[in-house]
C-alpha positions in Angstrom: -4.6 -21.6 14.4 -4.2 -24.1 17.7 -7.8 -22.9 18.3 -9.1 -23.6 14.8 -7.5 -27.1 14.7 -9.2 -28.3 18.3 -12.5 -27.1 16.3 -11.9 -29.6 13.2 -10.5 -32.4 15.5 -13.9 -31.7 17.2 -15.8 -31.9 14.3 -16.9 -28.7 14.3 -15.2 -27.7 11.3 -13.9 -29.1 8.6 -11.4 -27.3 6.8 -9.6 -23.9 7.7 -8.8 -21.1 5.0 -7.7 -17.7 5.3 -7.8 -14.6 3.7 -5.2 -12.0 2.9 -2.4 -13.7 4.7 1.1 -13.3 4.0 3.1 -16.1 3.0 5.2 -16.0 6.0 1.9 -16.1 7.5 0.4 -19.3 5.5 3.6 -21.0 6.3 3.6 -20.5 10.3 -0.4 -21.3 9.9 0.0 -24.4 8.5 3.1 -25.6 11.0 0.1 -25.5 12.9 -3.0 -27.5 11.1 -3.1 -27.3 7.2 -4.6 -24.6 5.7 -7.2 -25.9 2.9 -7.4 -22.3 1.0 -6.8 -19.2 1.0 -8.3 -16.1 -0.2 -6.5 -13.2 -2.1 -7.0 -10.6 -4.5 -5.7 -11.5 -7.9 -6.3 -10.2 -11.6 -5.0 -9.3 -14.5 -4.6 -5.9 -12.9 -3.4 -6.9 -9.5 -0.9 -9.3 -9.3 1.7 -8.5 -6.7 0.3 -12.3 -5.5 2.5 -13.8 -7.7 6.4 -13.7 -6.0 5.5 -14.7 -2.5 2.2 -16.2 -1.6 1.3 -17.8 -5.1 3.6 -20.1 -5.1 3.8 -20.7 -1.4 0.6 -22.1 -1.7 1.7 -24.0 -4.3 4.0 -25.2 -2.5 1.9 -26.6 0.3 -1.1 -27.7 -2.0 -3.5 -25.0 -0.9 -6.4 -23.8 -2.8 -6.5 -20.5 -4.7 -10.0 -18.2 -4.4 -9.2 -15.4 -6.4 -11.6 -12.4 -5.7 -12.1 -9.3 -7.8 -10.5 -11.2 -11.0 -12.5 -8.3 -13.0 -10.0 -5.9 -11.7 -12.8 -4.3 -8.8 -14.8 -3.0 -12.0 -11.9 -1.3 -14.0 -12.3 -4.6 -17.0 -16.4 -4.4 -16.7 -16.5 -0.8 -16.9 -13.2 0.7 -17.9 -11.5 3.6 -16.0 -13.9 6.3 -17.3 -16.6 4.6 -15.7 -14.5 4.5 -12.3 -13.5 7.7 -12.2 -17.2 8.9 -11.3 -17.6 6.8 -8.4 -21.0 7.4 -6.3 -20.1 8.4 -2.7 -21.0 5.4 -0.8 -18.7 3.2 -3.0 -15.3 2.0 -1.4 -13.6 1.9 -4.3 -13.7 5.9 -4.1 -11.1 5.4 -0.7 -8.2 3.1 -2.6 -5.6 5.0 -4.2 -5.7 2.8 -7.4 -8.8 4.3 -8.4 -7.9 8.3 -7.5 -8.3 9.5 -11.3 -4.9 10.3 -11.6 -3.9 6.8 -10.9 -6.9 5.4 -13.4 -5.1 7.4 -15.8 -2.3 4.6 -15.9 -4.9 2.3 -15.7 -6.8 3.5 -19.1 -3.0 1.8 -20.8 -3.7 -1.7 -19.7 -7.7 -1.6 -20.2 -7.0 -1.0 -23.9 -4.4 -3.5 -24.1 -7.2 -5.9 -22.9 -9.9 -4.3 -25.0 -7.7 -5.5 -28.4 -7.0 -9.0 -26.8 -10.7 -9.4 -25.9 -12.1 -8.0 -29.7 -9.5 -10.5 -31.3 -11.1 -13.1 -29.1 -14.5 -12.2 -30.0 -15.0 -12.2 -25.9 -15.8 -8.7 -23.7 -12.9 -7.5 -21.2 -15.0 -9.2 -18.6 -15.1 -12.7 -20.3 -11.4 -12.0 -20.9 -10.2 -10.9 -17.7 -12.2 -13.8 -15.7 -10.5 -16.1 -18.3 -7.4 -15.1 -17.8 -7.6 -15.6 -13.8 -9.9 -18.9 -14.3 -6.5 -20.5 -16.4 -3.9 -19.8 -13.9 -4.1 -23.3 -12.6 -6.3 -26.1 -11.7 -5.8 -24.7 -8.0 -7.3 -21.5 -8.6 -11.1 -20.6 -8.6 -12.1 -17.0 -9.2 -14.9 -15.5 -7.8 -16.1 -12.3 -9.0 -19.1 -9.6 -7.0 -21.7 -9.0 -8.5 -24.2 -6.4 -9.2 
């Protein structure tokens, strides 16, 4: 961080972020030279964000970017779809998506399936919705194909 604040006092940079900190981690950074944003995984199907580091950077006005707010596939495609994963996919390496975990998984997809057909909207519409109204701090940013 003492590095990355000579660069903006420099001019070389203008703002610092981070990705997949802590929040002990954010805090300690930003002793140092505020942190602008910070980048996490967060959506409706991964949201262990949400006791520490959420409102940490709250806390210290820091910007949200929420990647994978369509759940890494699982509200575009539903677990069927992930549970035949071609080889070169990393998904097919995180426990979350071993099919006996997707199993578990196939509860909270339906759940979002009703919410979505009540709401004339697809899981994906949903699910992006859903992380897009978390707060005016937060901007999701899904992959695409």
């Amino acid at each position: 961080m003492g590095e990355l604040k000579k660069l903006v006092e420099e001019g070389k940079i203008k703002y610092v972020g981070l990705s997949e900190a802590s929040a002990s981690t954010i805090r300690r950074a930003h002793v140092v030279h505020p942190i602008t944003a910070i980048q996490l995984e967060w959506s409706l199907w991964s949201r262990d964000v949400e006791e520490h580091i959420i409102p940490t950077c709250r806390e210290l006005g820091i910007g949200i970017f929420a990647y994978s707010p369509l759940g890494r596939g699982l509200f575009s495609y539903g677990p069927t779809a992930l549970k035949e994963l071609e080889d070169g996919d990393m998904r097919k390496h995180i426990p979350r998506f071993q099919p006996e975990n997707l199993e578990h998984k196939k509860i909270l997809y339906e759940r979002v399936k009703e919410i979505a057909a009540k709401k004339g909207c697809t899981t994906s519409q949903l699910a992006l919705a859903w992380v897009h109204h978390q707060g005016k701090d937060v901007v999701p940013i899904p992959g695409t194909t």
